[in-house]
C-alpha positions in Angstrom: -127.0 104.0 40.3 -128.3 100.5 39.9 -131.5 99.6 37.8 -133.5 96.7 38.0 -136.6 95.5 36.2 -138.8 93.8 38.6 -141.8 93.5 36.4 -142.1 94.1 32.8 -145.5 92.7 31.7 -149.0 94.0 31.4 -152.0 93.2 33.4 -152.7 90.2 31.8 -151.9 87.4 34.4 -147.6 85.9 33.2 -145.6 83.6 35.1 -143.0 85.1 33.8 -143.3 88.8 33.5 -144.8 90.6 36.6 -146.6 93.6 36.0 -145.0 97.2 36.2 -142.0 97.8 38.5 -138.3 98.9 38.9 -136.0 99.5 41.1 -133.6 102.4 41.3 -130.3 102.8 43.9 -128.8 105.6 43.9 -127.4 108.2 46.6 -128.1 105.4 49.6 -131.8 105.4 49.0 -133.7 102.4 47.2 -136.5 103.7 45.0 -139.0 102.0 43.4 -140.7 103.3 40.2 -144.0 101.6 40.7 -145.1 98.4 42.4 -147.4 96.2 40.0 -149.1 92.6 40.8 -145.9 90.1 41.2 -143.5 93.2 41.8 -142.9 92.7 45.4 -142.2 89.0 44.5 -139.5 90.0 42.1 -137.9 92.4 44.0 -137.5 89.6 47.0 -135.7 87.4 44.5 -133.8 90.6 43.9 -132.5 90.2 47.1 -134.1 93.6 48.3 -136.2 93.3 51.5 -139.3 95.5 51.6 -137.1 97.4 54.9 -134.9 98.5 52.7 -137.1 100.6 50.7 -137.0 104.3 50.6 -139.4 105.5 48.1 -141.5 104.8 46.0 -143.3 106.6 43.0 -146.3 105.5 41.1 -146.9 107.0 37.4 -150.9 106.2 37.7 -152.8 104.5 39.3 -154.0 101.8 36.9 -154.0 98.3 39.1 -151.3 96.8 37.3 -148.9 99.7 38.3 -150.0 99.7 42.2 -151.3 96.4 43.6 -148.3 95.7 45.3 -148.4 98.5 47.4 -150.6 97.0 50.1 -147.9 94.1 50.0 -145.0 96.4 50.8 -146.8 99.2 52.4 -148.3 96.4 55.4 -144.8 94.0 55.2 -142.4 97.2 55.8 -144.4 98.3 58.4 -145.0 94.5 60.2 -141.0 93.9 59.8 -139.6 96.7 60.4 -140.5 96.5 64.2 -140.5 100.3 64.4 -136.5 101.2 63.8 -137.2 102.8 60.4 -138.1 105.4 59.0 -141.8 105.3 57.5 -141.8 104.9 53.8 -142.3 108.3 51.5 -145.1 107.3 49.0 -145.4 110.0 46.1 -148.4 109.3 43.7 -151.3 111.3 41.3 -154.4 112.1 43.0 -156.4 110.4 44.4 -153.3 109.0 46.3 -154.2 109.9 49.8 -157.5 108.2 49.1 -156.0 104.4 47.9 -154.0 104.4 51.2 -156.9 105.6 53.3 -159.0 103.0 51.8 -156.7 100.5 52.8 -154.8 101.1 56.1 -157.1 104.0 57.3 -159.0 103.1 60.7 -162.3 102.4 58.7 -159.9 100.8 55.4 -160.1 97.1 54.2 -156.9 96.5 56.5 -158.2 98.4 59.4 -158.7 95.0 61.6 -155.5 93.6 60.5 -153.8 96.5 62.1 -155.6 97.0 65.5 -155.0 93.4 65.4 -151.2 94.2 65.0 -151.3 96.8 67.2 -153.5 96.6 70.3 -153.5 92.2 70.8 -150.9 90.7 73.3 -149.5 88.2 71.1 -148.7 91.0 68.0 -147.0 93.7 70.5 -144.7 90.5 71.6 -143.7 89.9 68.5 -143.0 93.6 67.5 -141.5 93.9 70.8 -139.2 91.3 69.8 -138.4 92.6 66.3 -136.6 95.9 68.4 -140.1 98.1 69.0 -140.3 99.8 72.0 -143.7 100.9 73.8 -147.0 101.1 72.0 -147.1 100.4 68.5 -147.6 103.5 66.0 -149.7 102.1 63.3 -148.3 102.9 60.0 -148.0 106.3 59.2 -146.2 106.8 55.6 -145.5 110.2 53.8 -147.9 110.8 51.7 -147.3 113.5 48.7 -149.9 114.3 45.7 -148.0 114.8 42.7 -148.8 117.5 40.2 -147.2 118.1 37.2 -144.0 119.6 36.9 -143.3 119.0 40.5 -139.8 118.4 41.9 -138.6 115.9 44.4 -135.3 115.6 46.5 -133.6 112.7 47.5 -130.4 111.5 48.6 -127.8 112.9 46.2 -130.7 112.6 43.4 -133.8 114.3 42.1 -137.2 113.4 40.5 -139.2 115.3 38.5 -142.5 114.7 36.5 -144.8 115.8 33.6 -148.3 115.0 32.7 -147.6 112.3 29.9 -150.6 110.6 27.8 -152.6 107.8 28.6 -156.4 107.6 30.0 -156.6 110.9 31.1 -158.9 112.3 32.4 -160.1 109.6 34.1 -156.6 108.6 35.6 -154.0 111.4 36.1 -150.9 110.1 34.0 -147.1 110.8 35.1 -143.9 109.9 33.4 -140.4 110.5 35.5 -137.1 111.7 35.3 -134.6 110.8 38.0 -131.3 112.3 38.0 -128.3 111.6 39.9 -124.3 112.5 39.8 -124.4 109.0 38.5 -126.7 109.3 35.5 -130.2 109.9 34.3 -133.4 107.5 34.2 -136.7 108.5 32.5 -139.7 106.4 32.9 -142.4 106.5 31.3 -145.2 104.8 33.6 -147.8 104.1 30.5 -147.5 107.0 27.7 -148.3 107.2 23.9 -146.0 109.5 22.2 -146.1 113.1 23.2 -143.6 115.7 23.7 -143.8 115.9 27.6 -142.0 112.3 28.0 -139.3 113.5 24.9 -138.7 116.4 27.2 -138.2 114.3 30.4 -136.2 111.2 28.3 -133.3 114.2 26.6 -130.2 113.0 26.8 -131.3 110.7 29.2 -128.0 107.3 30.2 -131.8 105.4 30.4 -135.1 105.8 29.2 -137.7 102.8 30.7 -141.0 103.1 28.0 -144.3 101.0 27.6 -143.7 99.4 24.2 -147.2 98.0 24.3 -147.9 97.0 20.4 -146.7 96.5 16.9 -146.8 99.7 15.0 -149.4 99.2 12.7 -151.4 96.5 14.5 -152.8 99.1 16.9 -156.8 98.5 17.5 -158.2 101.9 16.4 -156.8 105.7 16.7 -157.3 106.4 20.6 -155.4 103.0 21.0 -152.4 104.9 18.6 -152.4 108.1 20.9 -152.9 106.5 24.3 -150.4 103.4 24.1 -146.5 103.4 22.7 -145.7 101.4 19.1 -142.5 100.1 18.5 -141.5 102.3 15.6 -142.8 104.9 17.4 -140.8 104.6 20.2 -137.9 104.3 18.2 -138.0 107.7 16.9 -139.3 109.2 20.9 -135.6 107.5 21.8 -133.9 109.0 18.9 -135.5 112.8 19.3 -134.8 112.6 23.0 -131.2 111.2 22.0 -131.2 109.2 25.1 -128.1 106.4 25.1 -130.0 103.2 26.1 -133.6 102.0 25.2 -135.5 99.6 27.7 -138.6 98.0 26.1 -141.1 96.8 28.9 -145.0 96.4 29.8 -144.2 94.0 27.0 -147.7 92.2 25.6 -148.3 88.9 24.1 -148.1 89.7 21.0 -145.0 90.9 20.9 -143.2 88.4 23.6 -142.2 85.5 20.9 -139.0 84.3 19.7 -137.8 85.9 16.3 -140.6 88.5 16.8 -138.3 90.1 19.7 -135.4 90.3 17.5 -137.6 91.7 14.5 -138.8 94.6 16.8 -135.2 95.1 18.1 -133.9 95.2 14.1 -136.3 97.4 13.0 -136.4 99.8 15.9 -132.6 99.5 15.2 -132.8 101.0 12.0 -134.2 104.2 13.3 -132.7 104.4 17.0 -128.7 104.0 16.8 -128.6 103.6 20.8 -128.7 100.1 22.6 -131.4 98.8 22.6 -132.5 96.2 25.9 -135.6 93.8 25.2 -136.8 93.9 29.0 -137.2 90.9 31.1 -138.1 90.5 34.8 -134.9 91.0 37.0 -132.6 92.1 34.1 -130.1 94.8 35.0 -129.5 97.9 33.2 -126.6 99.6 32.6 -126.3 103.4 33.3 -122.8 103.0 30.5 -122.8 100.8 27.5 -123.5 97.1 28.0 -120.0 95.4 27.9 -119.7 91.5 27.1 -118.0 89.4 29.7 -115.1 87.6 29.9 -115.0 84.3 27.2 -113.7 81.6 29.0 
């Protein structure tokens, strides 16, 4: 199993961290945890064409966890020619209605594709890219998530549970994906609740929103809805998962000397490693070795 973090920001605008998105592969399937603003671009400089993609899960469906999709979604479609195998898109309600509304006959991309689809100068090109006949217009597999659900994959599984956030506006998911190779918990967004310690035990990775400084938190609904760094500490250590990734990373806490004071003092309560995410970082599913000194 291979993990990379494609974007590890928040919704404010970065030019150096995207917004939410990682990228699992495991059991010959590449999976994507979701697909944030800038994601798509990190995951081409991860040398991972959109084709390639399997799967792909999103916790909720807050903007800066699913713009992308319309970027990967169209592009896997438009390059694939029609010699793969339509993308399996898992999601909270209302799921089925964010893809409608953009690639449904009457959705904001509705033109593009009858463009794509029905002109003489698209159906040469797809003709050329290996598609045969007509052109299907895209047609992904579409699954509503509840909680507690169960997915199979390639040699791996997923399952979920209702974490909190800004329920119950937005349902709210955090994931566990589990492999012969290891275990990867994600939380999407969460504050600290039992549901993601269950899904994080004894977890080779747990992925969390480390949105604030403990204590600098804006009022108590902030607290509940949005993850602290001390209190993600002691999530990591109930949960005794073996290595910590900190990500949706905000301003505040993205300054030199601050980072390493977050990782000291979540240090003194969580005896795991600890990773400080940054777009495009790999994470180990052991423990991070140094390399060769030459």
């Amino acid at each position: 199993m291979r993990i990379t973090l494609l974007g590890t920001g928040t919704p404010t605008p970065s030019l150096t961290r995207m917004s939410s998105g990682y990228l699992l592969r495991t059991g010959g399937d590449v999976v994507l945890l979701d697909h944030g603003p800038g994601a798509y671009h990190r995951m081409m400089q991860a040398g991972v064409e959109a084709t390639e993609v399997s799967h792909v899960f999103f916790s909720h469906l807050h903007y800066d966890h699913c713009l992308d999709y319309a970027r990967l979604l169209i592009t896997r479609w438009d390059q694939g020619g029609g010699r793969i195998p339509e993308l399996k898109v898992y999601g909270p309600p209302p799921m089925r209605r964010l893809h409608d509304s953009l690639f449904g006959e009457d959705g904001a991309f509705g033109p593009d594709i009858a463009a794509r689809t029905e002109h003489p100068l698209s159906l040469s090109i797809y003709h050329a890219r290996g598609g045969e006949g007509a052109r299907p217009r895209p047609a992904p597999e579409i699954t509503e998530l509840k909680n507690g659900d169960r997915v199979e994959g390639n040699g791996w599984h997923l399952e979920t549970a209702s974490v909190r956030h800004v329920q119950p506006h937005l349902h709210c998911y955090g994931y566990r994906v589990a492999s012969g190779e290891g275990v990867v918990a994600y939380s999407g967004d969460s504050g600290p609740c039992k549901a993601m310690e269950r899904l994080a035990r004894d977890a080779d990775v747990l992925i969390h929103m480390c949105h604030y400084l403990s204590g600098s938190q804006l009022n108590e609904a902030f607290a509940e809805t949005c993850m602290g760094h001390l209190e993600l500490a002691e999530l990591a250590k109930a949960a005794s998962v073996a290595n910590l990734v900190i990500s949706h990373v905000t301003e505040q806490m993205d300054v030199p000397g601050v980072r390493e004071r977050i990782i000291a003092e979540m240090a003194d309560i969580y005896r795991g490693n600890i990773f400080f995410g940054e777009d495009l970082m790999e994470i180990p599913i052991g423990d991070p070795r140094p390399s060769k000194l030459n």
